[in-house]
PDB file of the backbone (N, CA, C, O) and the ligand in Angstrom, with CONECT records:
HET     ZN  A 101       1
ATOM      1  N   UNK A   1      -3.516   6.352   8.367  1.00  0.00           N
ATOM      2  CA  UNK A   1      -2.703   6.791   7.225  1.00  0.00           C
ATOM      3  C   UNK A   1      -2.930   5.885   6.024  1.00  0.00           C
ATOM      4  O   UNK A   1      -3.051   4.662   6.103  1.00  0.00           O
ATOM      5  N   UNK A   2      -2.966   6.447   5.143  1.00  0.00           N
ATOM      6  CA  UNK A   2      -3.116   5.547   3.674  1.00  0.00           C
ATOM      7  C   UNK A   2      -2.098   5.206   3.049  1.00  0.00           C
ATOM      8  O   UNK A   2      -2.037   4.368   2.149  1.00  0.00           O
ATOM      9  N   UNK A   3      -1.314   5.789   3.461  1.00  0.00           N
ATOM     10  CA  UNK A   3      -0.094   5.404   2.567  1.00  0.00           C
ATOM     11  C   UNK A   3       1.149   4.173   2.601  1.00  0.00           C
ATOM     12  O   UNK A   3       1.461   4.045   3.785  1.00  0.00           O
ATOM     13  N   UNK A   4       1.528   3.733   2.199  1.00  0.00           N
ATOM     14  CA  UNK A   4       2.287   2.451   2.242  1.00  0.00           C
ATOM     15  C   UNK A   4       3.998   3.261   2.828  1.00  0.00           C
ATOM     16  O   UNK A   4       4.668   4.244   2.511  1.00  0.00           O
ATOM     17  N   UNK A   5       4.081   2.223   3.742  1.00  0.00           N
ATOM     18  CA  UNK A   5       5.752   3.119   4.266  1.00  0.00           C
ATOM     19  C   UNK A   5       6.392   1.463   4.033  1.00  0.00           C
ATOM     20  O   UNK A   5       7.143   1.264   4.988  1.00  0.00           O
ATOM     21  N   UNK A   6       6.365   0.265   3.151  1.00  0.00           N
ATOM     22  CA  UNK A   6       7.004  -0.659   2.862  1.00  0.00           C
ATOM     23  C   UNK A   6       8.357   0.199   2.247  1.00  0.00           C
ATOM     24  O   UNK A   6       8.417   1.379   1.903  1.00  0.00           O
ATOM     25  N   UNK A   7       9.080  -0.521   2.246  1.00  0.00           N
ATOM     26  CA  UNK A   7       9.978  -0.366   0.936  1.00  0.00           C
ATOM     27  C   UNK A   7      11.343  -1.413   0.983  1.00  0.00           C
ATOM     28  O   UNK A   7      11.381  -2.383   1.740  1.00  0.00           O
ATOM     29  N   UNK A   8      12.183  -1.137   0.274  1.00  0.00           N
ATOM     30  CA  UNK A   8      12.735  -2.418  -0.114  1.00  0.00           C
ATOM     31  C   UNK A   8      14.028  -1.772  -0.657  1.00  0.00           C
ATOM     32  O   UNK A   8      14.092  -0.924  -1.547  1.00  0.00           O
ATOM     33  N   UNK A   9      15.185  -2.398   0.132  1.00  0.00           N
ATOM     34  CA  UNK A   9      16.891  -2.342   0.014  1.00  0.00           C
ATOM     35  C   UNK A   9      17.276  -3.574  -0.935  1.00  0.00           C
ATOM     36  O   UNK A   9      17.058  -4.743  -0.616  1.00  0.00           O
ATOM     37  N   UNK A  10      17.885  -3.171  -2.157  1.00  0.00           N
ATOM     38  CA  UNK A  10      17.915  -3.927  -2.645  1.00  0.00           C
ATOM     39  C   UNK A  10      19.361  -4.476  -2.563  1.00  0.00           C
ATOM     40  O   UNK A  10      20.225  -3.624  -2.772  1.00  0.00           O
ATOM     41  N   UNK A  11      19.952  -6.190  -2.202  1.00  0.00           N
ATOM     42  CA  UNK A  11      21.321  -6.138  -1.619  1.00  0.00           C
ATOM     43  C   UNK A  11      22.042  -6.171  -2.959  1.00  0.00           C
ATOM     44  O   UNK A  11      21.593  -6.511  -4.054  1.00  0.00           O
ATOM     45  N   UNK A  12      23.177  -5.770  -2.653  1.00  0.00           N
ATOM     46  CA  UNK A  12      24.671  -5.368  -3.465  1.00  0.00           C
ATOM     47  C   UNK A  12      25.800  -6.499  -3.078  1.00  0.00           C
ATOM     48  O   UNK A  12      25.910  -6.876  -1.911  1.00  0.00           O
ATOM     49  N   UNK A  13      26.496  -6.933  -3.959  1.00  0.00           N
ATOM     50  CA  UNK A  13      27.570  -7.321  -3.416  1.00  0.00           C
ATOM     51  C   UNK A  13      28.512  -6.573  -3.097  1.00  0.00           C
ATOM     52  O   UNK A  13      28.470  -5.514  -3.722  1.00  0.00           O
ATOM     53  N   UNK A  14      29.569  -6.676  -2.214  1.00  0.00           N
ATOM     54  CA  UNK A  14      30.285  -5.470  -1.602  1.00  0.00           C
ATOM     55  C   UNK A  14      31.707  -6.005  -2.153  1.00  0.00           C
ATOM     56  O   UNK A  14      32.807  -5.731  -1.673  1.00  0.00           O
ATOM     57  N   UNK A  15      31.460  -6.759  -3.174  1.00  0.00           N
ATOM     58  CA  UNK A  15      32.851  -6.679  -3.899  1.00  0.00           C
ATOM     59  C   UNK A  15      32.681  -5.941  -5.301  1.00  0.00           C
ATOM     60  O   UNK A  15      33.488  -5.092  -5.681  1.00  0.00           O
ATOM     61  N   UNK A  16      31.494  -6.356  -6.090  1.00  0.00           N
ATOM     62  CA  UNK A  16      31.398  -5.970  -7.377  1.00  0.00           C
ATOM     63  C   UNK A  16      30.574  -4.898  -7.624  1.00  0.00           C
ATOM     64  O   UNK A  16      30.590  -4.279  -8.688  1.00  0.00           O
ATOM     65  N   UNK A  17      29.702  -4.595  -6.497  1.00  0.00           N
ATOM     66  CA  UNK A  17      28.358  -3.979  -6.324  1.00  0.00           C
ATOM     67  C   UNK A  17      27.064  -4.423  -6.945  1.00  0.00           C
ATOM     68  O   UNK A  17      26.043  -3.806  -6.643  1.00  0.00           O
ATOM     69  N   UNK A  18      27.003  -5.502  -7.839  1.00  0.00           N
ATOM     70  CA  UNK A  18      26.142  -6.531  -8.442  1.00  0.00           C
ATOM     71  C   UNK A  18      25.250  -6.545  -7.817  1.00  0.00           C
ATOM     72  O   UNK A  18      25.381  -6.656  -6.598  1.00  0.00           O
ATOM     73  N   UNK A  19      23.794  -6.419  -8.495  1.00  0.00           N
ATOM     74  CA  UNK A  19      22.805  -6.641  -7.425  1.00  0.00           C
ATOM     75  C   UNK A  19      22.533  -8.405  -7.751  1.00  0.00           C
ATOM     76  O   UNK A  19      22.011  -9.209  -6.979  1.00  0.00           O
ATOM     77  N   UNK A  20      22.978  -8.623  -8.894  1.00  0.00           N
ATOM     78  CA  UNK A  20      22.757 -10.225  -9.034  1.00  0.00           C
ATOM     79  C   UNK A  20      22.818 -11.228  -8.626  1.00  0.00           C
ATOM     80  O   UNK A  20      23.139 -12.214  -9.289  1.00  0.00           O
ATOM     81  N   UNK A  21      22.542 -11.233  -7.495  1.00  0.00           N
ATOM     82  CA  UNK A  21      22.519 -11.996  -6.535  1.00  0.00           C
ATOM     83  C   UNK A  21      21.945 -12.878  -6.189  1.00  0.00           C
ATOM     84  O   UNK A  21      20.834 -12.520  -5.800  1.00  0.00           O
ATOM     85  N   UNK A  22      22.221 -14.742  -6.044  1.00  0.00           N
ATOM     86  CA  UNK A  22      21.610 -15.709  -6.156  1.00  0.00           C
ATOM     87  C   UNK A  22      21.496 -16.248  -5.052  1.00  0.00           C
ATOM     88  O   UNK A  22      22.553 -16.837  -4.822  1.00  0.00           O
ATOM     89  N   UNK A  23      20.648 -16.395  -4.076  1.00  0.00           N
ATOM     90  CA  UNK A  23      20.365 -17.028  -2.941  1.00  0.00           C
ATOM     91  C   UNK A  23      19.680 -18.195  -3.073  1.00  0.00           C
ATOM     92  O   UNK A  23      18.793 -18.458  -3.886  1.00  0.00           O
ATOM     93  N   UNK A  24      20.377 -19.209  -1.805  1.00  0.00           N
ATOM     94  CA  UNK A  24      19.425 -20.724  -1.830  1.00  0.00           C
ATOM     95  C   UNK A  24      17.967 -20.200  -1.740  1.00  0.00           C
ATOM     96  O   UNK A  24      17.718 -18.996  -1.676  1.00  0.00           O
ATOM     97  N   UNK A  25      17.116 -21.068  -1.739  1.00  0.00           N
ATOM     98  CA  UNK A  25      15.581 -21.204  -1.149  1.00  0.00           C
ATOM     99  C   UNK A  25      15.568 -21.012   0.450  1.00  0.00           C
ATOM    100  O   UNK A  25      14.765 -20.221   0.947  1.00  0.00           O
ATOM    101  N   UNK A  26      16.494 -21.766   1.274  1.00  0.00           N
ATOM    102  CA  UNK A  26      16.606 -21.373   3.093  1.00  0.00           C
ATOM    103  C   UNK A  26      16.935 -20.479   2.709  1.00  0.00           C
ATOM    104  O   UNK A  26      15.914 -19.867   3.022  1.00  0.00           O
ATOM    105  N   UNK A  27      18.023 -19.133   1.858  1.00  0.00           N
ATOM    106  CA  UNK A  27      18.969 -18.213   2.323  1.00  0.00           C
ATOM    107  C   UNK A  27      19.927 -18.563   3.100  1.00  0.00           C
ATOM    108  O   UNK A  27      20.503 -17.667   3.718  1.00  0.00           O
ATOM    109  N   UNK A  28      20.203 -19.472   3.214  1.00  0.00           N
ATOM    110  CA  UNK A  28      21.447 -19.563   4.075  1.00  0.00           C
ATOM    111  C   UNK A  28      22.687 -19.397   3.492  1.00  0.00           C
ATOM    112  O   UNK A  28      23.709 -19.090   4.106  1.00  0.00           O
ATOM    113  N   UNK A  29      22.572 -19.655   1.989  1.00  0.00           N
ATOM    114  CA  UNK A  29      23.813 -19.454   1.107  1.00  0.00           C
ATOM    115  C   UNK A  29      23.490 -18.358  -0.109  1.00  0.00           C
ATOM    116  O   UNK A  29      22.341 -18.339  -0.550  1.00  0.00           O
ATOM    117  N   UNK A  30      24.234 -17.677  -0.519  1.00  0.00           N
ATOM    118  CA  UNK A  30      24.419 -16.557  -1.762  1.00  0.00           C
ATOM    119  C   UNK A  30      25.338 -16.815  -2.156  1.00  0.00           C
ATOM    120  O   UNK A  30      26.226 -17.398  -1.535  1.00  0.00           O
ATOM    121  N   UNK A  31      25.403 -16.291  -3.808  1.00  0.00           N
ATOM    122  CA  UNK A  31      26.096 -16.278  -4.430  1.00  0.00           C
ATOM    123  C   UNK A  31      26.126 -15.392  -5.486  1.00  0.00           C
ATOM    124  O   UNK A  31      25.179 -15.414  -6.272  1.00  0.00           O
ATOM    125  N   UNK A  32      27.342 -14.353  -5.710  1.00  0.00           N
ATOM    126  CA  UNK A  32      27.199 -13.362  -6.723  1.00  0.00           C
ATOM    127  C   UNK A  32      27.053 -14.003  -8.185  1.00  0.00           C
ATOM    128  O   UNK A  32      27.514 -15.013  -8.716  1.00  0.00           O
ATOM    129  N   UNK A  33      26.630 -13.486  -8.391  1.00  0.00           N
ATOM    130  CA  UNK A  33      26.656 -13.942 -10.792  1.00  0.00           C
ATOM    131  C   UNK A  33      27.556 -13.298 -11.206  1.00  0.00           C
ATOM    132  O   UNK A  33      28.072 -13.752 -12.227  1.00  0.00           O
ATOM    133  N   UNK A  34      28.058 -12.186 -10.724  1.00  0.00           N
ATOM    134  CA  UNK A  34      28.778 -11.404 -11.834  1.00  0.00           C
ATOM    135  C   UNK A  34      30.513 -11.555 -11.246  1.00  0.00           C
ATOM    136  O   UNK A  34      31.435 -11.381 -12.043  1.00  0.00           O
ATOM    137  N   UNK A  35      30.786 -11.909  -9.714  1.00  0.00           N
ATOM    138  CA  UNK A  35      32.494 -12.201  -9.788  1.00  0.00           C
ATOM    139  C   UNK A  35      32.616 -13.365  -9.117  1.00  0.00           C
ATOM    140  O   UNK A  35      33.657 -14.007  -8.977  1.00  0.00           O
ATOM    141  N   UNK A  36      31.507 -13.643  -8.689  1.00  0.00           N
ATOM    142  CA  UNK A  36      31.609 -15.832  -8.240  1.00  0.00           C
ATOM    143  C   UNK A  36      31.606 -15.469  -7.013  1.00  0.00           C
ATOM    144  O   UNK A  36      31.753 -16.480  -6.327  1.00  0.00           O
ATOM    145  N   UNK A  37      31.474 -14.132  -6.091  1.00  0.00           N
ATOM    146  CA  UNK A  37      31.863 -14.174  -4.892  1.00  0.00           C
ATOM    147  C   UNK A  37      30.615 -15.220  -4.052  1.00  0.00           C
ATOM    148  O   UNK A  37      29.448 -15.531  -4.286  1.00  0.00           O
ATOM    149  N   UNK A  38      31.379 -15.448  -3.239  1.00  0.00           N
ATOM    150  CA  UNK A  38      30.264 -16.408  -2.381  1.00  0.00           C
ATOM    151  C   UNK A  38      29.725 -16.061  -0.850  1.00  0.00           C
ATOM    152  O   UNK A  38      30.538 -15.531  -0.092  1.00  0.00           O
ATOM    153  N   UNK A  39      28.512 -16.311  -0.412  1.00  0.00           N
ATOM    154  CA  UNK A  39      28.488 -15.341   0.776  1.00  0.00           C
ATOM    155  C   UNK A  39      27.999 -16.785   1.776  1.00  0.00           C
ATOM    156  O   UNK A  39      26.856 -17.204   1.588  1.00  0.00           O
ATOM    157  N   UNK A  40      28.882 -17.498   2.806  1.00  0.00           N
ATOM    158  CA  UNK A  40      27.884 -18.874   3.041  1.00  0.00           C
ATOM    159  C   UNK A  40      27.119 -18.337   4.000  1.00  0.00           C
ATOM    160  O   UNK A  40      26.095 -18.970   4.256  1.00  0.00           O
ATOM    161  N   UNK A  41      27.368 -17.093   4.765  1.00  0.00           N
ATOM    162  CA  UNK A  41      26.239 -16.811   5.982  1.00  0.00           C
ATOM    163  C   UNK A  41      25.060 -16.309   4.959  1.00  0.00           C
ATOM    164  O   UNK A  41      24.078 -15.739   5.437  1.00  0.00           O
ATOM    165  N   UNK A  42      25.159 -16.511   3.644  1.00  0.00           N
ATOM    166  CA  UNK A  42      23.689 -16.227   3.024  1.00  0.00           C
ATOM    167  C   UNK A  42      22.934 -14.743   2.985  1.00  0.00           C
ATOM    168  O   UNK A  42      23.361 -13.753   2.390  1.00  0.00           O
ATOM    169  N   UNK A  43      21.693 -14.832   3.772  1.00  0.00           N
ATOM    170  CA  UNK A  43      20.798 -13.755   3.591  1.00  0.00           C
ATOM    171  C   UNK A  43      21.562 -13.043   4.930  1.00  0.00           C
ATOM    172  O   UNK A  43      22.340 -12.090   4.960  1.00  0.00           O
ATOM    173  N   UNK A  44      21.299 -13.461   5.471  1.00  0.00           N
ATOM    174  CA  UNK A  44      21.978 -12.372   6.774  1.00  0.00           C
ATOM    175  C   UNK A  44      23.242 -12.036   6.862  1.00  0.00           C
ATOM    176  O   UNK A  44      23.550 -11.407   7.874  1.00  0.00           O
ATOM    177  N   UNK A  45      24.062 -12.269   6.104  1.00  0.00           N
ATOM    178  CA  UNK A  45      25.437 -11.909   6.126  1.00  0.00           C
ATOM    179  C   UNK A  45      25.406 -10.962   4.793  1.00  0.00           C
ATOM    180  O   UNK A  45      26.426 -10.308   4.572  1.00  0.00           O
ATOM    181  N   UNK A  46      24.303 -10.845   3.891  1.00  0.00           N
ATOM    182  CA  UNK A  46      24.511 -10.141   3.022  1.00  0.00           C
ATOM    183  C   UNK A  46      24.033  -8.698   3.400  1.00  0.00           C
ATOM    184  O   UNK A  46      24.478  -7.630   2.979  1.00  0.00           O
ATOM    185  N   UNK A  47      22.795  -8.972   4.493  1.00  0.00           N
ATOM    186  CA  UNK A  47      22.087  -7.726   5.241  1.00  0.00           C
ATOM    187  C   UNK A  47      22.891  -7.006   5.911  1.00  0.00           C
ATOM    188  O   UNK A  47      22.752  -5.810   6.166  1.00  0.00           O
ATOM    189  N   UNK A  48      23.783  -7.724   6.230  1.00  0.00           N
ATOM    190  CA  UNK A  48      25.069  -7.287   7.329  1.00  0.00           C
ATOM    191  C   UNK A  48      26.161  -6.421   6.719  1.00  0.00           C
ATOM    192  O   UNK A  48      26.801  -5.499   7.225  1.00  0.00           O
ATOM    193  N   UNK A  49      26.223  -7.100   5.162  1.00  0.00           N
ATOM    194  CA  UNK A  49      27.303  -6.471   4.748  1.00  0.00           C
ATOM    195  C   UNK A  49      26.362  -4.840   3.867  1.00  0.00           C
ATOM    196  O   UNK A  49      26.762  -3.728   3.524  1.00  0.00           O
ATOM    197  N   UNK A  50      25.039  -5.538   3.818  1.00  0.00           N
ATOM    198  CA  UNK A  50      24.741  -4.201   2.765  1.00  0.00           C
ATOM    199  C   UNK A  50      23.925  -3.031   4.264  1.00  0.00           C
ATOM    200  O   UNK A  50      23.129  -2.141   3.961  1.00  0.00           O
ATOM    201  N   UNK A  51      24.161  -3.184   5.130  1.00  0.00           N
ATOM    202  CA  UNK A  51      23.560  -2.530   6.466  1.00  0.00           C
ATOM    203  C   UNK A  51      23.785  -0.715   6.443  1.00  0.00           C
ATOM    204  O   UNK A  51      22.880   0.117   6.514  1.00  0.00           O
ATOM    205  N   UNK A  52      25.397  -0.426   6.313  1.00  0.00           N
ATOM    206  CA  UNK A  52      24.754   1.250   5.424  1.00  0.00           C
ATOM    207  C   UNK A  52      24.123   1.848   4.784  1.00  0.00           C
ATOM    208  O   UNK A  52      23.914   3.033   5.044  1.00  0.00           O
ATOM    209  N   UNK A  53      23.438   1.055   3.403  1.00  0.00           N
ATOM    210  CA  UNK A  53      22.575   1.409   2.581  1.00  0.00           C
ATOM    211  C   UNK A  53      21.073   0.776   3.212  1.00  0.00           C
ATOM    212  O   UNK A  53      20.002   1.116   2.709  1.00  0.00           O
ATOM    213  N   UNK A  54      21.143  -0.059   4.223  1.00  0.00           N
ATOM    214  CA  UNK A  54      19.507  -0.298   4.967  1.00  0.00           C
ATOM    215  C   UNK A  54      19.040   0.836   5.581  1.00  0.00           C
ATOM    216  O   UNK A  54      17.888   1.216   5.376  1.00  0.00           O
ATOM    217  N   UNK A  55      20.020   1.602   6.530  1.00  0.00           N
ATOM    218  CA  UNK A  55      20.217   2.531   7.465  1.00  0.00           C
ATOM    219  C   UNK A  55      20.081   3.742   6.789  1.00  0.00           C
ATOM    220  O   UNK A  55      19.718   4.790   7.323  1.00  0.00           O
ATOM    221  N   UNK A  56      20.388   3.591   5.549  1.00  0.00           N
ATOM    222  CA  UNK A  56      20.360   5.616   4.593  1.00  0.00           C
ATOM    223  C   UNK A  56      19.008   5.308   4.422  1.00  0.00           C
ATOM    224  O   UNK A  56      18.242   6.228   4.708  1.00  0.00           O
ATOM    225  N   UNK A  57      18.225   3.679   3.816  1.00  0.00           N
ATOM    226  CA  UNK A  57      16.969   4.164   3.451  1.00  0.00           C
ATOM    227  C   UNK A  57      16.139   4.279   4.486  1.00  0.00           C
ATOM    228  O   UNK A  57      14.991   4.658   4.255  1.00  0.00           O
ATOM    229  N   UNK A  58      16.472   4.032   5.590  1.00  0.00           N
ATOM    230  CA  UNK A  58      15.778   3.706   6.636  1.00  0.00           C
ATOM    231  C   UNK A  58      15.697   5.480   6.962  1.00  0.00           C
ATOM    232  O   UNK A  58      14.599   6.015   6.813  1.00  0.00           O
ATOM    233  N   UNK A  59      16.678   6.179   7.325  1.00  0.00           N
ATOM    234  CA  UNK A  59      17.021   7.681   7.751  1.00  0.00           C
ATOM    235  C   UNK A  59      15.682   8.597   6.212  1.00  0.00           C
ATOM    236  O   UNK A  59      14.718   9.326   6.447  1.00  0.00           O
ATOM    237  N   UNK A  60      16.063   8.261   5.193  1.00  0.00           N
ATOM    238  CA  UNK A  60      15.160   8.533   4.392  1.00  0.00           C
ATOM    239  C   UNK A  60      13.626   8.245   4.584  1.00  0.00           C
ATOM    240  O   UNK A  60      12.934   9.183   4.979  1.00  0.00           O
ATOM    241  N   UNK A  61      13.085   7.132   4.360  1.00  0.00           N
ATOM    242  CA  UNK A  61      11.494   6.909   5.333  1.00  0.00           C
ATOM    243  C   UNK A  61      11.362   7.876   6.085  1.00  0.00           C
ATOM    244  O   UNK A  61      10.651   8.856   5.862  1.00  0.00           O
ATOM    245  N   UNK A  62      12.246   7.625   7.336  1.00  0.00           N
ATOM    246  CA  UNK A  62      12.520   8.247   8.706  1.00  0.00           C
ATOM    247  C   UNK A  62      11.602   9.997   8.336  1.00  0.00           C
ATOM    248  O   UNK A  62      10.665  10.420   9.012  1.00  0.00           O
ATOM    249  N   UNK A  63      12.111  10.596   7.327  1.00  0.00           N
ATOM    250  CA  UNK A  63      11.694  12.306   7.539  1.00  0.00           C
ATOM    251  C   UNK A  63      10.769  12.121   6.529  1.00  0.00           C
ATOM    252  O   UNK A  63       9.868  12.954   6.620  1.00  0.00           O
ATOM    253  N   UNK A  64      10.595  11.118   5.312  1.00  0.00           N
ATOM    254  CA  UNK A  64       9.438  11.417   4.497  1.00  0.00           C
ATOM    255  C   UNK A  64       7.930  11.014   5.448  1.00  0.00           C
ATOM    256  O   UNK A  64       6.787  11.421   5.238  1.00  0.00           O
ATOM    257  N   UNK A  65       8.497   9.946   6.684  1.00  0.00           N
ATOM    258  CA  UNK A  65       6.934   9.520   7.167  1.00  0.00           C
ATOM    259  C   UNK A  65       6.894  10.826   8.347  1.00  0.00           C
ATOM    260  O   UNK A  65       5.933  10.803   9.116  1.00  0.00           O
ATOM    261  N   UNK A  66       7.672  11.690   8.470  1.00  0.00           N
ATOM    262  CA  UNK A  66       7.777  12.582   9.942  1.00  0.00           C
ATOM    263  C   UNK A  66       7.280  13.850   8.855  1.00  0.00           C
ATOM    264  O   UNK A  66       6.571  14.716   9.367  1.00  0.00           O
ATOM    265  N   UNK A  67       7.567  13.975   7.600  1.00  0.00           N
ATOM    266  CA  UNK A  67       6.852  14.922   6.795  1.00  0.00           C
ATOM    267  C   UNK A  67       5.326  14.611   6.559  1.00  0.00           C
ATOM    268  O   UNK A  67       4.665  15.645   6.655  1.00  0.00           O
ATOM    269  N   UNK A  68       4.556  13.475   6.273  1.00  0.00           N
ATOM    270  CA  UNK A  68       4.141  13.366   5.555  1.00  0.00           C
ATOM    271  C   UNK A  68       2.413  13.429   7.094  1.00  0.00           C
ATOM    272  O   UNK A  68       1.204  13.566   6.914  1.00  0.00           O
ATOM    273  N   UNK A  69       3.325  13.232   8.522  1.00  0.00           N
ATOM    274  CA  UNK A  69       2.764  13.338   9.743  1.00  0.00           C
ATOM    275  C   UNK A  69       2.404  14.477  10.385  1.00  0.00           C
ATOM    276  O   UNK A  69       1.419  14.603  11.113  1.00  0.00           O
ATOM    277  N   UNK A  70       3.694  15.810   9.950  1.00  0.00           N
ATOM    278  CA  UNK A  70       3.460  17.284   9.750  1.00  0.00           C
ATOM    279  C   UNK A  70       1.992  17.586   8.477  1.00  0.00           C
ATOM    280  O   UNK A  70       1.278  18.545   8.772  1.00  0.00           O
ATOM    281  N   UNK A  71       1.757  17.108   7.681  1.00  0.00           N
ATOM    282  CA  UNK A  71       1.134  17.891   6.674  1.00  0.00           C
ATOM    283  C   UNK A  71      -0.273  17.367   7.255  1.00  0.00           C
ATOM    284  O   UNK A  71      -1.248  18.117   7.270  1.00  0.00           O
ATOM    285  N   UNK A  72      -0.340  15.896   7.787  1.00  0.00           N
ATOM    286  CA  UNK A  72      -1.928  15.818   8.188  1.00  0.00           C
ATOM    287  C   UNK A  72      -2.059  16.519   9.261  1.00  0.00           C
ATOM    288  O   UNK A  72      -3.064  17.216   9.405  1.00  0.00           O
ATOM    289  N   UNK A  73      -1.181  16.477  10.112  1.00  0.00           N
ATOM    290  CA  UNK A  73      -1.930  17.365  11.068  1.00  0.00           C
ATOM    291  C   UNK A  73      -2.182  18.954  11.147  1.00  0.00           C
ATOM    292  O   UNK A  73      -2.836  19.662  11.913  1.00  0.00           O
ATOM    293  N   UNK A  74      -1.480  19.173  10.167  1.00  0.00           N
ATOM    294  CA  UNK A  74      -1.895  20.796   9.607  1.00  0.00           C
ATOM    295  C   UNK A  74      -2.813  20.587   8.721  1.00  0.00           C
ATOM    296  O   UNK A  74      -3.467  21.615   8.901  1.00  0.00           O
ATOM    297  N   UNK A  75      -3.385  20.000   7.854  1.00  0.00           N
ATOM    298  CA  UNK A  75      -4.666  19.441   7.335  1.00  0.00           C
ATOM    299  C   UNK A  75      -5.609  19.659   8.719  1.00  0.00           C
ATOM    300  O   UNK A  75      -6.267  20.687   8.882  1.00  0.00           O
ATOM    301  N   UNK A  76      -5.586  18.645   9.610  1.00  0.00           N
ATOM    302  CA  UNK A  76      -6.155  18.960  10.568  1.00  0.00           C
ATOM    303  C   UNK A  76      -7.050  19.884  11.219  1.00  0.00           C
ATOM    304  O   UNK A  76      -8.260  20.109  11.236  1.00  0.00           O
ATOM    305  N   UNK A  77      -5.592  20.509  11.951  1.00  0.00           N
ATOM    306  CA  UNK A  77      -5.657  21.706  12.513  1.00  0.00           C
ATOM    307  C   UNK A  77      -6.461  22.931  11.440  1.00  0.00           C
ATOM    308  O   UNK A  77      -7.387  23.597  11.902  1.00  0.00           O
ATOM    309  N   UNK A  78      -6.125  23.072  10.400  1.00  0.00           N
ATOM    310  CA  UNK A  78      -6.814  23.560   9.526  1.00  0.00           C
ATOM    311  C   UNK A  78      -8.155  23.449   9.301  1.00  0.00           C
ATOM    312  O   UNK A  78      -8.660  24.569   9.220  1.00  0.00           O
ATOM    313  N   UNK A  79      -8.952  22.549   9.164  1.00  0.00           N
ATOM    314  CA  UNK A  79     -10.363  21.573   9.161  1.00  0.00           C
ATOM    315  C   UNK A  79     -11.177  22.469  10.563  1.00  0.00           C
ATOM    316  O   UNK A  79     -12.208  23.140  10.601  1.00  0.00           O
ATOM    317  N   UNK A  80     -10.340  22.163  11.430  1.00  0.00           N
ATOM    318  CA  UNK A  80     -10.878  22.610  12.912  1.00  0.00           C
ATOM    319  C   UNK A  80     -11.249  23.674  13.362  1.00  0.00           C
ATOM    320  O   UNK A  80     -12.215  23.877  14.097  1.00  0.00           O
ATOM    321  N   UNK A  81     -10.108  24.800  12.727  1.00  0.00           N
ATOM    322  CA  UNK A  81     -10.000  26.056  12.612  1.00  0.00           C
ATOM    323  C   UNK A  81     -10.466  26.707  11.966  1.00  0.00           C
ATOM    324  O   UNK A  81     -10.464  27.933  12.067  1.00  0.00           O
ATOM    325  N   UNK A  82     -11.202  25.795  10.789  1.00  0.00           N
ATOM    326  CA  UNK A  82     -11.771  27.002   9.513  1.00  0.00           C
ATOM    327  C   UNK A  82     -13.436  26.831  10.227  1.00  0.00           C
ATOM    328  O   UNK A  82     -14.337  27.299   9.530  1.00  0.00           O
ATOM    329  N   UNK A  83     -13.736  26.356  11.214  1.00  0.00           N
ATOM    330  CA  UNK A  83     -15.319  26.509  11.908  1.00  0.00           C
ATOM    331  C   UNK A  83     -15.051  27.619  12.928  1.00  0.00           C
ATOM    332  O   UNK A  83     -16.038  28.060  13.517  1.00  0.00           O
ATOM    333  N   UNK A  84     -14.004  28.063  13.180  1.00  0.00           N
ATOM    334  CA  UNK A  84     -13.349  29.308  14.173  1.00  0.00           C
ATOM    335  C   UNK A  84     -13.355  30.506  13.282  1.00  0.00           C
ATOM    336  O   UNK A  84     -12.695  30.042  12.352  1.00  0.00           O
ATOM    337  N   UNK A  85     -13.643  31.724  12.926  1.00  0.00           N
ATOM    338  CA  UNK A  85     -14.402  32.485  12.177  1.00  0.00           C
ATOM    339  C   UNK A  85     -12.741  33.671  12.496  1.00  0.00           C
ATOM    340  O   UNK A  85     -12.050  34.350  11.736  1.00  0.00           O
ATOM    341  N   UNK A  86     -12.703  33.416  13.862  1.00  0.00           N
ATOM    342  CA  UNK A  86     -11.515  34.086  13.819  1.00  0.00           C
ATOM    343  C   UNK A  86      -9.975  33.929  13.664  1.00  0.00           C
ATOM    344  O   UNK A  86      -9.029  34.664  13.947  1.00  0.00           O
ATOM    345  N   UNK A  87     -10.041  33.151  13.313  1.00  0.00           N
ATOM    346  CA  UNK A  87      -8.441  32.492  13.252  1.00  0.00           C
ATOM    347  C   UNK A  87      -8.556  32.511  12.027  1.00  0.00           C
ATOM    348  O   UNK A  87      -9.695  32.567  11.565  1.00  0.00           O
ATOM    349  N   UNK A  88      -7.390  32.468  11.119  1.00  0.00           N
ATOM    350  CA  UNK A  88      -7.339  32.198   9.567  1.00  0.00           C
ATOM    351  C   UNK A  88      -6.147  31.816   9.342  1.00  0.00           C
ATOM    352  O   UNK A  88      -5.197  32.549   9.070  1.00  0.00           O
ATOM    353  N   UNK A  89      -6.142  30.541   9.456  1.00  0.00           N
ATOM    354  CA  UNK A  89      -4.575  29.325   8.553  1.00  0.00           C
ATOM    355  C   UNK A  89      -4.470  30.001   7.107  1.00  0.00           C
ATOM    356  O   UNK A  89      -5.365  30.147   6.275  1.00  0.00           O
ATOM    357  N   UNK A  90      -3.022  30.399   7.038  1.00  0.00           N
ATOM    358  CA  UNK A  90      -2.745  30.620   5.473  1.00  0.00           C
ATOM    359  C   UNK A  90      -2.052  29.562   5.080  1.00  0.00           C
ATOM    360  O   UNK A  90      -1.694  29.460   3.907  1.00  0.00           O
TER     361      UNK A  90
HETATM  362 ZN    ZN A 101      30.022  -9.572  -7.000  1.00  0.00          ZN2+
END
């Protein structure tokens, strides 16, 4: 497959919804910019708290890479079939 299935949740604070969000260098600590909130479990407590919106983009991927797995293999199947004189993919 050629295509890139990376992608990237970007965290929120779950008080202000701020994505401004200042993490140490370890991550072990965060800190919002915009209402001072403070997060000391850091990066993983922020993953934790932003984990519904990981899970929607995750469900999203989920059918664009299960679509995108349908169309090659009807590409495929198509390729295979058009040397079959009698069959005809519309
Ligand atoms: Zn905030």
């Amino acid at each position: 497959m050629k295509k890139n299935y990376n992608f990237s949740v970007t965290l929120r604070c779950p008080v202000c919804g701020s994505t401004d969000i200042d993490l140490s260098e370890d991550k072990t600590y965060g800190k919002c910019n915009m209402c001072n909130k403070e997060f000391p479990g850091g990066y993983d407590e922020l993953v934790e708290l932003n984990q519904a919106a990981i899970d929607a983009a995750l469900d999203g991927k989920k059918s664009e890479i299960q679509k995108d797995l349908e169309n090659e293999l009807h590409d495929r199947l198509k390729k295979d079939l058009r040397r079959n004189k009698n069959i005809i993919i519309k």
